[in-house]
C-alpha atoms as one frame of an Amber mdcrd trajectory, in Angstrom:
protein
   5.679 -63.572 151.900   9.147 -63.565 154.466   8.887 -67.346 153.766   8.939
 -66.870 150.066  11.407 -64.380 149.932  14.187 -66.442 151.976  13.411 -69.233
 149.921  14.473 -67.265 146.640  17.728 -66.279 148.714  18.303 -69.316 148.796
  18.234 -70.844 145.668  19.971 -67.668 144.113  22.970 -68.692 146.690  22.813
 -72.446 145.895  22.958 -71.796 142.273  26.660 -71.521 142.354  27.256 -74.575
 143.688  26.744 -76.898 147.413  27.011 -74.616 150.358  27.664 -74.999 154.270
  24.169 -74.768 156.057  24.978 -72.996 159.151  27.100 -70.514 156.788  23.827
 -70.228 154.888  21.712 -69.192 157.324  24.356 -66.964 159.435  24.438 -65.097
 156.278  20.843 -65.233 155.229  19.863 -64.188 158.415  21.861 -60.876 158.704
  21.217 -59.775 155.025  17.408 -60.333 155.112  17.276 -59.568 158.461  15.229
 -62.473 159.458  15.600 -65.413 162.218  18.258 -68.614 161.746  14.799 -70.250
 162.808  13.274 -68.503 159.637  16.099 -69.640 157.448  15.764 -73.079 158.397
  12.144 -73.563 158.235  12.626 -72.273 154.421  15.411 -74.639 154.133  12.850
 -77.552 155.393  10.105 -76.781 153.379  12.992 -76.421 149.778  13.671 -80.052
 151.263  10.324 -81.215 150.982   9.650 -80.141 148.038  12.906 -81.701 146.674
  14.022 -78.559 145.154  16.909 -79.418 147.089  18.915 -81.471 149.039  20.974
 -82.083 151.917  24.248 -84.625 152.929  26.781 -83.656 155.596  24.946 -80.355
 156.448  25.555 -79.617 152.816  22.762 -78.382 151.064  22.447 -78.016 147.575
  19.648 -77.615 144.421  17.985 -80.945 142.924  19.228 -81.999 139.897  15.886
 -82.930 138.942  14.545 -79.603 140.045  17.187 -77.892 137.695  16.236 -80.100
 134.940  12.396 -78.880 135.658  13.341 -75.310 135.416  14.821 -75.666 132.436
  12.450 -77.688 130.652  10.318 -74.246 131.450  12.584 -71.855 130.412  13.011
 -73.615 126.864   8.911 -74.362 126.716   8.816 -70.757 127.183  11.534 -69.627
 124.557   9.842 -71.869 121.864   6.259 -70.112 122.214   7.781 -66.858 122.486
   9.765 -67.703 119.234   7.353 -69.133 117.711   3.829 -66.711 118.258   4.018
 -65.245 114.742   4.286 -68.989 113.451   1.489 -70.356 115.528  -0.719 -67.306
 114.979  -0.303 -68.583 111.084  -1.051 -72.125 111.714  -4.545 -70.778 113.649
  -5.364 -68.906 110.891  -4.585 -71.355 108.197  -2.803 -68.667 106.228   0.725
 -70.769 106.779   0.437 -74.502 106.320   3.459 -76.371 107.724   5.736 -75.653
 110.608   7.993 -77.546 113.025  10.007 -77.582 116.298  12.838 -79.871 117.607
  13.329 -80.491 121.382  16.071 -82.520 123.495  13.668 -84.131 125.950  10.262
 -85.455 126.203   9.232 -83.202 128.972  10.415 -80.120 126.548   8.355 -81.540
 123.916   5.628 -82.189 126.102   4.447 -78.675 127.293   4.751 -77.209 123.981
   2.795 -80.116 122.306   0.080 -79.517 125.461  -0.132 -75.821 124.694  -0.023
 -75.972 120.741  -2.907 -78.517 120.902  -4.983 -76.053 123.236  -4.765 -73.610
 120.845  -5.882 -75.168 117.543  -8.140 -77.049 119.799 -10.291 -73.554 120.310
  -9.797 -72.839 116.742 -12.387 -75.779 116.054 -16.027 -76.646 116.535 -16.593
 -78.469 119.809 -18.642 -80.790 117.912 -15.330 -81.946 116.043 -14.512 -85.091
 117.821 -10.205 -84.938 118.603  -8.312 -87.917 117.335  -4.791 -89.408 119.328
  -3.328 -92.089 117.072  -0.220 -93.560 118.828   1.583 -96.135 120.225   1.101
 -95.367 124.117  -0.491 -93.373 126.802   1.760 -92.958 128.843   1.090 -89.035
 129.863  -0.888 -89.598 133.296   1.438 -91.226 135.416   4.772 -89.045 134.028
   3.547 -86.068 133.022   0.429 -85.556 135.094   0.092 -81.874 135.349   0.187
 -81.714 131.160  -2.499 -84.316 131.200  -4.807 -82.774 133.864  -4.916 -79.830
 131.709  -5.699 -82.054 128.528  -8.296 -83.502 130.586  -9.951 -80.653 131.766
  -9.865 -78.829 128.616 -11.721 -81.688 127.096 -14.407 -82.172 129.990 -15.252
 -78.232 130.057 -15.511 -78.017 126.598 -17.681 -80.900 126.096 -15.467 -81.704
 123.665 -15.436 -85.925 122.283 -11.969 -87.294 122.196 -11.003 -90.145 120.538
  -7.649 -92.672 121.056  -6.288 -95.237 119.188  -3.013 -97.155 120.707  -1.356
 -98.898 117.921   1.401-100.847 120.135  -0.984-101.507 123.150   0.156-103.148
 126.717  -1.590-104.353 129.545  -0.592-100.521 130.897  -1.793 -98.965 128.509
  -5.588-100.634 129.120  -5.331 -99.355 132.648  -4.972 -95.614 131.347  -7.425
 -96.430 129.000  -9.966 -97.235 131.390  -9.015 -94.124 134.149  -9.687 -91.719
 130.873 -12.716 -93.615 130.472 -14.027 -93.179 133.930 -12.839 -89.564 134.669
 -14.166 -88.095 130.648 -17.365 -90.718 130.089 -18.963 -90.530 127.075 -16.010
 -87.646 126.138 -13.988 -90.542 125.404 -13.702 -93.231 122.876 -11.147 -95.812
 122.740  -9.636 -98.636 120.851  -6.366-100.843 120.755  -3.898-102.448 118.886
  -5.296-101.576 115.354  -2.527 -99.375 113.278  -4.656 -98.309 110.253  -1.751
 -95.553 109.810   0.971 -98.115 109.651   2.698 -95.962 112.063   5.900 -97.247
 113.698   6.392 -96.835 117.951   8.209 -93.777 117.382   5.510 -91.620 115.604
   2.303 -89.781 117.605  -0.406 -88.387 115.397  -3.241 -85.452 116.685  -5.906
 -84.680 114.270  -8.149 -81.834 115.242 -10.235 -80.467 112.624  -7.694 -79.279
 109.701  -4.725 -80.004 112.026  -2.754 -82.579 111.778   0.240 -82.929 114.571
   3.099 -85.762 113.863   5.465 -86.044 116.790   8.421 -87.865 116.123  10.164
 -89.784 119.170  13.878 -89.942 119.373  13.858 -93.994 118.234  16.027 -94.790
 121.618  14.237 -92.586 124.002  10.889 -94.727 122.120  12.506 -98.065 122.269
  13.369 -97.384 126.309   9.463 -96.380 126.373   8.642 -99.523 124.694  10.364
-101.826 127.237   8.832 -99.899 130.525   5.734-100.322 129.413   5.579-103.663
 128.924   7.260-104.415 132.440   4.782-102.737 134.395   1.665-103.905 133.523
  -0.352-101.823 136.609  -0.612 -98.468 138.467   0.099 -96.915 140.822   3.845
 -97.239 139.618   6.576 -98.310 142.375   8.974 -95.691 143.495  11.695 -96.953
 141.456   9.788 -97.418 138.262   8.746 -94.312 138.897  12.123 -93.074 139.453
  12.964 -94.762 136.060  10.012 -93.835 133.814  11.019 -90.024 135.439  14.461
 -90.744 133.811  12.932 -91.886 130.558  11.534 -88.684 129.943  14.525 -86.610
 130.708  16.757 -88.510 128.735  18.463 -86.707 125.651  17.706 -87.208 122.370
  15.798 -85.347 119.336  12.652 -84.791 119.285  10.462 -83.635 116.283   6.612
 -82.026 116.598   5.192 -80.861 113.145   1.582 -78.791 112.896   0.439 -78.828
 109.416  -2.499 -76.674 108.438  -4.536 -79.275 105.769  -8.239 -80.032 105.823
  -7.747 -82.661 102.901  -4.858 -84.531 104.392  -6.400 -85.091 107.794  -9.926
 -85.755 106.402  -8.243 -88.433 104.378  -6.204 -89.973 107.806  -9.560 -89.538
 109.711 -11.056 -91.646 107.201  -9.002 -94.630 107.988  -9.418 -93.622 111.733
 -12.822 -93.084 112.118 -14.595 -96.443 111.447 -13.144 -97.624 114.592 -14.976
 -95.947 116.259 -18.093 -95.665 113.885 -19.811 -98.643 113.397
């Protein structure tokens, strides 16, 4: 618990700006009344976990921990904005709403958590439908995906994905859903019975139908990773780059619409690919 609070001391003193390390911890020390040993072994382990950094005994917060801790603080603002809108959706009593984000990771944990809820709003027997270009979640956004996993698996729930743009990275996900889900998991590529372009990502679960909307850059940059890596695990600098990729600015759009006839009719053209 010491450990834990001298690590919140000091990222509240970092969050100003660099500071001296021996400063830090001569200052640290006295106010929480703790050891320069203590302060230092919280300083190592802030290290390891890259929440920050250090250069010329200068230590100071990650950008790429900021940019986390932000992407939480607006994932939380948009369900806490938005609970009298989603509580609509689930109840089918409003039919249409939609959210605009500035990042992929921003749009990916409220896409994770709106899914999970309409998902338990329908009968586990009621196969889930992914119609999009890529997979890319697992090996960028793996803690999102675990979740989607495991929400899947425990409910016994069938899911089914259809890649429209396909590459050879894309069959390598494919095949790690299919051994970690089973029979939980149907795929099939490089069929686009939507006509969708790269930029667009359909979810049809029951009467909802989700249409995410990629900024078209942010999808083109997508686009051109994927088909340069063609197998996992990623190198560090891909995986420094496809990190970038979903941190990069743009607009994002993620529409739920409440409509049993419009996503019976786009399961229709869905399902016989997987229906024989």
């Amino acid at each position: 618990m010491q450990n834990e609070t001298i690590k919140t001391a000091l990222i509240q003193k970092l969050l100003p700006g660099p500071q001296f390390i021996p400063d830090i911890v001569e200052e640290l020390s006295v106010l929480l009344n703790v050891t320069p040993q203590g302060v230092y072994k919280a300083l190592r382990a802030l290290r390891q976990a890259e929440v920050l950094s250090v250069h010329n005994k200068q230590a100071s917060l990650s950008l790429i921990w900021i940019s986390k801790e932000k992407e939480k603080m607006i994932f939380a603002e948009s369900v806490y904005r938005s609970v009298p809108y989603i509580e609509e959706l689930l109840k089918g009593s409003k039919k249409h709403n939609s959210w605009t984000f500035h990042t992929l990771n921003e749009l990916d944990l409220f896409w994770t958590h709106t899914y999970t809820l309409c998902m338990e709003q329908v009968d586990v027997k009621i196969p889930t439908y992914s119609i999009q270009p890529h997979d890319w979640y697992s090996y960028v956004r793996a803690e999102t995906d675990s979740y989607w996993i495991t929400k899947h698996r425990d409910s016994g729930r069938l899911s089914r994905t259809l890649l429209t743009h396909s590459g050879e990275l894309d069959r390598v996900v494919m095949r790690m859903r299919k051994q970690s889900l089973g029979n939980l998991f149907e795929y099939t590529l490089n069929e686009n019975p939507l006509k969708q372009k790269n930029a667009v990502y359909y979810n049809i679960i029951g009467p909802y139908l989700f249409t995410v909307t990629f900024d078209a850059k942010v999808a083109h940059m997508l686009e051109e990773f994927i088909s340069s890596n063609p197998t996992l695990p990623l190198t560090r600098e891909d995986q420094s780059r496809i990190d970038a990729i979903v941190r990069e600015r743009g607009i994002f759009k993620l529409t739920i619409q409440y409509s049993e006839n419009k996503t019976t009719a786009m399961e229709k053209k869905v399902k016989k690919y997987f229906e024989f």
